[in-house]
C-alpha positions as semicolon CSV with decimal commas, in nm:
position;residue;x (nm);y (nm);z (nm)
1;X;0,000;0,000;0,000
2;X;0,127;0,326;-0,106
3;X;0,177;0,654;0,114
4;X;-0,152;0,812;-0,048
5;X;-0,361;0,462;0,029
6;X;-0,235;0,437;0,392
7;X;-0,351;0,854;0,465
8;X;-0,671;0,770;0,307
9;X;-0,709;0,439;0,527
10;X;-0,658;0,623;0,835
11;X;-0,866;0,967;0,742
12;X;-1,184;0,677;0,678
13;X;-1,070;0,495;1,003
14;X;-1,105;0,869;1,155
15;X;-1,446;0,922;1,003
16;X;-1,619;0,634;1,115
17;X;-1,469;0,699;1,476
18;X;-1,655;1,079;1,448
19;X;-1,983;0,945;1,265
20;X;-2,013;0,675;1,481
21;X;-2,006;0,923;1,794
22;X;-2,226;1,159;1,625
23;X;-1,955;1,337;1,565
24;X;-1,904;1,618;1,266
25;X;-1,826;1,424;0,939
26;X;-1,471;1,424;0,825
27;X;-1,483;1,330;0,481
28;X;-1,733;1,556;0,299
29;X;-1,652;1,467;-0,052
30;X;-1,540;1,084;-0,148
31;X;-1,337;1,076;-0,471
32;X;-1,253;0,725;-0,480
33;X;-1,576;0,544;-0,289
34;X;-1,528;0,212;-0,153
35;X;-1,788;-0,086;-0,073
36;X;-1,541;-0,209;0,159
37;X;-1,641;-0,181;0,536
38;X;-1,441;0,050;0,741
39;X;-1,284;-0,048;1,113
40;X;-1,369;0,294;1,291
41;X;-1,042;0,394;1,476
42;X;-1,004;0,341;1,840
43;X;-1,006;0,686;1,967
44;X;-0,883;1,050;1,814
45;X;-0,543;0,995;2,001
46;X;-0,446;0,691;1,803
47;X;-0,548;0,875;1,547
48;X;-0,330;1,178;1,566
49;X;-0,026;0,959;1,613
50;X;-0,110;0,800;1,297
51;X;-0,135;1,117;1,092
52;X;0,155;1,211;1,267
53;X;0,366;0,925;1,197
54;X;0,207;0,936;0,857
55;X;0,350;1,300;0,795
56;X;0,719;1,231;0,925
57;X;0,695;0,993;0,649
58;X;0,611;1,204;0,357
59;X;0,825;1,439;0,469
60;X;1,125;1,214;0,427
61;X;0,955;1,143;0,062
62;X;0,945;1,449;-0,031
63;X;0,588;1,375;-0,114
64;X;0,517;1,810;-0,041
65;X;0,079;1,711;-0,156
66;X;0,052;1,474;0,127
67;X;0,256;1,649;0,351
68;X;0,039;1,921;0,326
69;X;-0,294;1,750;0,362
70;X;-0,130;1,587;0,676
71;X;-0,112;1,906;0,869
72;X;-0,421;1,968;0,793
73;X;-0,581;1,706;0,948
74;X;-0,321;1,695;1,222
75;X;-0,404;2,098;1,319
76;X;-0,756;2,009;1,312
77;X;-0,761;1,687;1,494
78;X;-0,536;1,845;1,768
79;X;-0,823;2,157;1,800
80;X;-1,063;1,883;1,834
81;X;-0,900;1,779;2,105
82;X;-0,874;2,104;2,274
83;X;-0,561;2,270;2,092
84;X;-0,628;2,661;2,059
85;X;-0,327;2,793;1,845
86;X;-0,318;3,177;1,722
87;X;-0,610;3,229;1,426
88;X;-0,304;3,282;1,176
89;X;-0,096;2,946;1,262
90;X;-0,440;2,760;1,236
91;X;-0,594;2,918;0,891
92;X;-0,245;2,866;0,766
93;X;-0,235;2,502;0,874
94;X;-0,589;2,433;0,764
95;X;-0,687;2,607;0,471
96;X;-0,301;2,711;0,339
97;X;-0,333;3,057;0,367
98;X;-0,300;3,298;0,576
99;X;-0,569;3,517;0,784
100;X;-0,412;3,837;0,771
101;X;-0,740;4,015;0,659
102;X;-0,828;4,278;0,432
103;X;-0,731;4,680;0,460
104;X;-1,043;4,896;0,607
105;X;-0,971;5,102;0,263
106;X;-1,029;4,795;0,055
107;X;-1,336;4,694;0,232
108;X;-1,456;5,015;0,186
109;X;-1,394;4,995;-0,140
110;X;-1,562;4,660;-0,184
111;X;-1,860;4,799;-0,021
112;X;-1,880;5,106;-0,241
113;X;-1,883;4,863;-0,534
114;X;-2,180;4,692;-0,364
115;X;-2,395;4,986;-0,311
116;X;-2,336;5,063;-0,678
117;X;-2,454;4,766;-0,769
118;X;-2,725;4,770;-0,517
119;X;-2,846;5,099;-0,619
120;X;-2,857;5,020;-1,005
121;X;-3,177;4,831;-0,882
122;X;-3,307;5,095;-0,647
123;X;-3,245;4,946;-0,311
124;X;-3,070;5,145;-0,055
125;X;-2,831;5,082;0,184
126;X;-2,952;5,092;0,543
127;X;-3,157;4,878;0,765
128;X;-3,369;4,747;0,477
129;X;-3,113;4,611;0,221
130;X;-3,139;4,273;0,336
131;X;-3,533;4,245;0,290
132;X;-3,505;4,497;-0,026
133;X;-3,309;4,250;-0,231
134;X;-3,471;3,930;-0,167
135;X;-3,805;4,091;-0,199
136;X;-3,684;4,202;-0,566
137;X;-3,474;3,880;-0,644
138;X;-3,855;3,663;-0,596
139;X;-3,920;3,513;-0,331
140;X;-4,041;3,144;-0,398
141;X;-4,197;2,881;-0,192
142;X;-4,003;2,629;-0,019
143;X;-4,178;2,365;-0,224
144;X;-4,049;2,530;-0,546
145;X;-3,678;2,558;-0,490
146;X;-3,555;2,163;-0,558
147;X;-3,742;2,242;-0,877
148;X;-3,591;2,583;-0,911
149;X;-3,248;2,456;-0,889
150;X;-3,260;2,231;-1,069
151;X;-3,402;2,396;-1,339
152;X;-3,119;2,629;-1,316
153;X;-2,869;2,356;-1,298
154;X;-2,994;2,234;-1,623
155;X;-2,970;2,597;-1,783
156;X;-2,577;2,679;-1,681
157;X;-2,488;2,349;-1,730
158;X;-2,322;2,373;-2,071
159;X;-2,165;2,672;-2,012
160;X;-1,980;2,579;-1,698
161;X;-1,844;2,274;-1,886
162;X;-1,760;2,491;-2,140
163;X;-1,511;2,727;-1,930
164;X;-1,403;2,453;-1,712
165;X;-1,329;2,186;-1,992
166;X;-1,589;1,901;-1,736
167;X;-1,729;1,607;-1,916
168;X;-1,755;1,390;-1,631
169;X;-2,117;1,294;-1,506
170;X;-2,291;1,338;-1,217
171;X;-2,592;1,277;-1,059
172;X;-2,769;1,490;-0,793
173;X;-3,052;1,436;-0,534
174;X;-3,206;1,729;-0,320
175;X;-3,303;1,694;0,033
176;X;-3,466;1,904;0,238
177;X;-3,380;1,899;0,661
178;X;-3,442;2,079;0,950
179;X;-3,109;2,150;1,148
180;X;-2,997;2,438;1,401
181;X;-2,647;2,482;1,217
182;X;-2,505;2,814;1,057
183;X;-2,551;2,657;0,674
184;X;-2,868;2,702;0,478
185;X;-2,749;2,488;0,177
186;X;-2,461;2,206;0,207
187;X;-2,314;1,927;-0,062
188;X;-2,163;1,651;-0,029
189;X;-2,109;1,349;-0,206
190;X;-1,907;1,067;-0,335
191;X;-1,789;0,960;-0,694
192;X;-2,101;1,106;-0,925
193;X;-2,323;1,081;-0,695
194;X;-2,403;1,412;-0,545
195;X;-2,649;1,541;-0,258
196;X;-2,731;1,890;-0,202
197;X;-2,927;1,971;0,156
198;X;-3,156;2,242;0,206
199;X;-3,183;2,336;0,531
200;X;-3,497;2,486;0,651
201;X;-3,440;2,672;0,929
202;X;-3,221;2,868;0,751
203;X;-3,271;2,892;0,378
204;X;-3,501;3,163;0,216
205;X;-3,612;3,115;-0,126
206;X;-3,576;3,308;-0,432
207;X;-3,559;3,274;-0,791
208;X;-3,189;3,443;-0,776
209;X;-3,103;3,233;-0,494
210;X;-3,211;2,924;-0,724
211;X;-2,959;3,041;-0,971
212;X;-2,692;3,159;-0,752
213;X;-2,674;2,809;-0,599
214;X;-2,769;2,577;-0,885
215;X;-2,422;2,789;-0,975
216;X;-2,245;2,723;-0,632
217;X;-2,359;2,418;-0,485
218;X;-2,421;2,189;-0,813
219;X;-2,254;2,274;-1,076
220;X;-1,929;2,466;-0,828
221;X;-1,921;2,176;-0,595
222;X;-2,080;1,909;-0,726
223;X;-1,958;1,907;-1,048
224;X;-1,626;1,975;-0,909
225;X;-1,602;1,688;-0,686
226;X;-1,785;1,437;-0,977
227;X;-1,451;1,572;-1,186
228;X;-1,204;1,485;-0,913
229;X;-1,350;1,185;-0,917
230;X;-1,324;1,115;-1,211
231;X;-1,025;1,190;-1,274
232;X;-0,899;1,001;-0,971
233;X;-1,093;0,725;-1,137
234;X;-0,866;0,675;-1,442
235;X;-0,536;0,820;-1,309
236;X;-0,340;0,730;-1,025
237;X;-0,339;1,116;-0,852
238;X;-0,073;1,204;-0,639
239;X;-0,348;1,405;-0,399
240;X;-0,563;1,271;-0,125
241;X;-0,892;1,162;-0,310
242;X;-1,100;1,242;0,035
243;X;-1,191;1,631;0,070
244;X;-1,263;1,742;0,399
245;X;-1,349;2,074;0,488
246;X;-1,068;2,169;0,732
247;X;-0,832;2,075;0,387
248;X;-0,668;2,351;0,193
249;X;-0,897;2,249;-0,118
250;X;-1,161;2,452;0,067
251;X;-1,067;2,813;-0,044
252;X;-1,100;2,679;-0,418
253;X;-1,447;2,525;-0,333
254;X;-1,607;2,831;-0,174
255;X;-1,427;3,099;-0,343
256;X;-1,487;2,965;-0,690
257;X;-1,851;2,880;-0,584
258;X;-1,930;3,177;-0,449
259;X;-1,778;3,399;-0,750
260;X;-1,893;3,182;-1,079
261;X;-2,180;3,402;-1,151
262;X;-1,952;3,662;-1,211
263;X;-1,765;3,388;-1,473
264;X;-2,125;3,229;-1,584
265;X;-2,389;3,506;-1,595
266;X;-2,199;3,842;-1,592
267;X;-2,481;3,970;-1,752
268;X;-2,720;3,922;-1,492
269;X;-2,787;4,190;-1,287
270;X;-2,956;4,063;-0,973
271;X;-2,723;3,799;-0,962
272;X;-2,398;4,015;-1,011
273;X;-2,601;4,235;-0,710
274;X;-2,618;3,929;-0,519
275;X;-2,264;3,829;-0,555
276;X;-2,080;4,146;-0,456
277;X;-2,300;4,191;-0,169
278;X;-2,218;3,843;-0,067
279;X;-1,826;3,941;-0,112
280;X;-1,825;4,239;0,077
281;X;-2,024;4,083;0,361
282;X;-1,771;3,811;0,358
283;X;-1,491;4,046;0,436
284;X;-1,650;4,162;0,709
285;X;-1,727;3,887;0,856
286;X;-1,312;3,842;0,833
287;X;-1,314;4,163;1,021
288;X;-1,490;4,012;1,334
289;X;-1,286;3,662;1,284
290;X;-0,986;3,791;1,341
291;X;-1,102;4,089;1,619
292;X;-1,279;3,823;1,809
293;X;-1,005;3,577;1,778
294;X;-0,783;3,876;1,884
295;X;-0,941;3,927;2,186
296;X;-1,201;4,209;2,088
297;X;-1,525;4,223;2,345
298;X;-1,833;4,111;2,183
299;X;-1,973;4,479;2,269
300;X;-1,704;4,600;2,011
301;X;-1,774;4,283;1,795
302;X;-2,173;4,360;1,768
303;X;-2,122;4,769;1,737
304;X;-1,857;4,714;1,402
305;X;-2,097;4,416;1,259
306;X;-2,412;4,694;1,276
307;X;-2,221;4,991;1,153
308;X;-2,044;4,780;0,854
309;X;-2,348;4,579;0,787
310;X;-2,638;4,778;0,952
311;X;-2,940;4,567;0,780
312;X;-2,776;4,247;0,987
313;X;-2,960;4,104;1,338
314;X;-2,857;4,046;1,676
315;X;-2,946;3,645;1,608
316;X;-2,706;3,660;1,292
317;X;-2,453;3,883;1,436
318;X;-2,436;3,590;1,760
319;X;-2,411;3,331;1,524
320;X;-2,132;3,457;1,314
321;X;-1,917;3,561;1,628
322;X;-2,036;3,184;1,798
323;X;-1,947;2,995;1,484
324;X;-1,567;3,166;1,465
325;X;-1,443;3,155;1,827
326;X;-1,462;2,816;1,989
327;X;-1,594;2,568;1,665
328;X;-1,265;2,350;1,552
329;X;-1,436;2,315;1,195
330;X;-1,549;2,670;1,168
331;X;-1,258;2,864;1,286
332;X;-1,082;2,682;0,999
333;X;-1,316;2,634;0,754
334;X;-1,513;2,970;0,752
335;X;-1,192;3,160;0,684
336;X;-1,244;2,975;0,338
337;X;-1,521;3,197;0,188
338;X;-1,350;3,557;0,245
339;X;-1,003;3,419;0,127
340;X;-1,207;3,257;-0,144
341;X;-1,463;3,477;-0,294
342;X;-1,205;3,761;-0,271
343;X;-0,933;3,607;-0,499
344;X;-1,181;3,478;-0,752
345;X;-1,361;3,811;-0,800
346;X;-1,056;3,973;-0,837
347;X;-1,001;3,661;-1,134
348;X;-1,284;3,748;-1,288
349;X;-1,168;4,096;-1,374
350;X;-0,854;3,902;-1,555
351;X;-0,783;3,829;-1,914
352;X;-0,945;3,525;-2,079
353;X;-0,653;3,304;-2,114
354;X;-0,525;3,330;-1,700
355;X;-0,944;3,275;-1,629
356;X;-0,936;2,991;-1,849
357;X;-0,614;2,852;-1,744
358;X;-0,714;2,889;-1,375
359;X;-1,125;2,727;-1,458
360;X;-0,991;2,435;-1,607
361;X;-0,739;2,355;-1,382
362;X;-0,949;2,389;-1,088
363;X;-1,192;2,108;-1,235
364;X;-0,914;1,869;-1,282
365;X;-0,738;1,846;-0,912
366;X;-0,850;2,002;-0,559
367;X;-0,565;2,293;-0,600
368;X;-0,422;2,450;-0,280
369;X;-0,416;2,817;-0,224
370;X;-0,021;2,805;-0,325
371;X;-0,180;2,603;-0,641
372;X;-0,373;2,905;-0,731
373;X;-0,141;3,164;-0,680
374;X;0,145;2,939;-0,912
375;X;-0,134;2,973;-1,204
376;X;-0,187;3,342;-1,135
377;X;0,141;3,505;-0,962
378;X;-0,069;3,897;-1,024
379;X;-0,364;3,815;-0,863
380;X;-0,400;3,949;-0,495
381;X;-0,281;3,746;-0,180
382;X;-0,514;3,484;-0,095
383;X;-0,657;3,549;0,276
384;X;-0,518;3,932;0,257
């Protein structure tokens, strides 16, 4: 058994130990699904001297991939099991990039960009911006939306095979559950076969939201994953084939996800609304990740989340500061969509031939945030 085999072994030894404890998942995203039965590991300890072990030797291979997807799971795995290292060492760790944030000049600027866009459609900035824009993207009943989705799905299909250079299949069933959790939407998968969640409690439903993730969650992650699969299926691939959201894959996922209307549909207003409002409240919420895990008093945490985002709620603003201080997962993995969205925005204001280069690439292996920046060395530092 190779180096590769023997990580993946122990990461589905891990995940059985988690599920089987009603743990948090820690494979999200199988690219190389098994019917074989998995022995769940004896306890997180054994497992952290596994990975460790594990990583000394890929280190002495030189085998820089796995070595990287080992610290990963080892920074992770040791926050599980109480480990609270500096928000920087962690992101950087996790995700592969660092969580130095974004000037207050640049946010400002992103903002400005969002009012603009905001305004095109007559909806001010204030109080009301949140209600303003879903009542004018169309709001839809929660019946509707697997429908909706998929109906979108179906129309963007072709032409995000087109810029990404995806023929592999997939297929996708919609579920609908009832969880108190931060997400509203969440895939995951293995091989082809794709599932995207809508989660009730937290979802609202509009015909631009239909788009927007029929564009994110199917044909950004879904797709994505079905294409790592396949590839992994007919080449032996030198990366782990078993995403995981504390892996530095993530900023690829969200960021592309979360930007590909401006690749897909540039031309659609509410959408393009929609998506630099979403990329300027992202950067934000970086703000209050890195005040809060620098020691800021929630006081100071709720008074900057109002005044940079004053249409946001006291339930939303607790959730956002609850979900970034303490969670293992989320202090990792939410630094993903700022460090994301904000490089592949920037992307999409780049020539054809580095957006192409970058697209295609991304739908052939689960690139790293060093990954991206090798295929674009202009574009802006990923994570600030």
């Amino acid at each position: 058994m190779n180096l590769r085999d023997e990580i993946e072994t122990t990461l589905r030894a891990w995940h059985a130990y988690e599920t089987g404890r009603g743990s948090v998942a820690v494979i999200d995203f199988d690219c190389a699904p098994t019917t074989k039965a998995t022995e769940p590991a004896s306890s997180r300890l054994a497992v952290y001297q596994s990975l460790t072990d594990l990583r000394a030797r890929t280190v002495e291979a030189g085998a820089d991939r796995l070595t990287t997807r080992l610290t990963a799971d080892i920074a992770y795995l040791g926050a599980l099991m109480g480990e609270h290292p500096p928000l920087n060492d962690y992101v950087q760790a996790t995700q592969g990039c660092l969580a130095a944030g974004w000037q207050d000049i640049y946010i400002t600027h992103r903002g400005d960009r969002a009012r603009e866009a905001l305004a095109a459609l007559g909806i001010g900035w204030g109080a009301d911006t949140a209600r303003d824009l879903n009542a004018i993207e169309g709001p839809i009943e929660t019946d509707e939306a697997p429908d909706a989705i998929r109906q979108a799905a179906d129309e963007y299909e072709t032409a995000v095979r087109q810029v990404t250079g995806s023929q592999a299949p997939f297929n996708l069933t919609i579920e609908t559950t009832e969880v108190d959790a931060y997400w509203a939407y969440w895939l995951d998968g293995a091989g082809d076969k794709v599932r995207l969640r809508l989660n009730l409690r937290r979802a609202s439903f509009t015909k631009v939201a239909a788009r927007q993730f029929a564009l994110h969650e199917v044909l950004g992650h879904g797709l994505q994953g079905a294409s790592w699969s396949a590839r992994a299926a007919a080449d032996d691939v030198p990366w782990v084939r078993l995403m995981s959201v504390h892996a530095p894959q993530q900023v690829l996922l969200e960021g592309l996800a979360q930007a590909l209307p401006l690749f897909i549909a540039p031309d659609d207003e509410l959408l393009g609304a929609r998506t630099r409002f979403d990329h300027y409240s992202q950067l934000v919420r970086a703000e209050l990740h890195i005040a809060l895990n620098q020691g800021a008093s929630i006081a100071e945490l709720a008074d900057h989340a109002r005044y940079r985002m004053p249409w946001t709620t006291e339930a939303a603003i607790a959730d956002v500061l609850t979900d970034r201080g303490v969670n293992p997962q989320l202090r990792s993995y939410l630094w993903a969509y700022p460090a994301g969205i904000d490089w592949f925005a920037n992307l999409a204001d780049a020539d054809r031939p580095t957006r192409t280069t970058v697209l295609q690439a991304a739908y052939r292996d689960p690139l790293t945030p060093n990954d991206l920046a090798a295929l674009w060395p202009a574009g802006p530092a990923i994570g600030g």
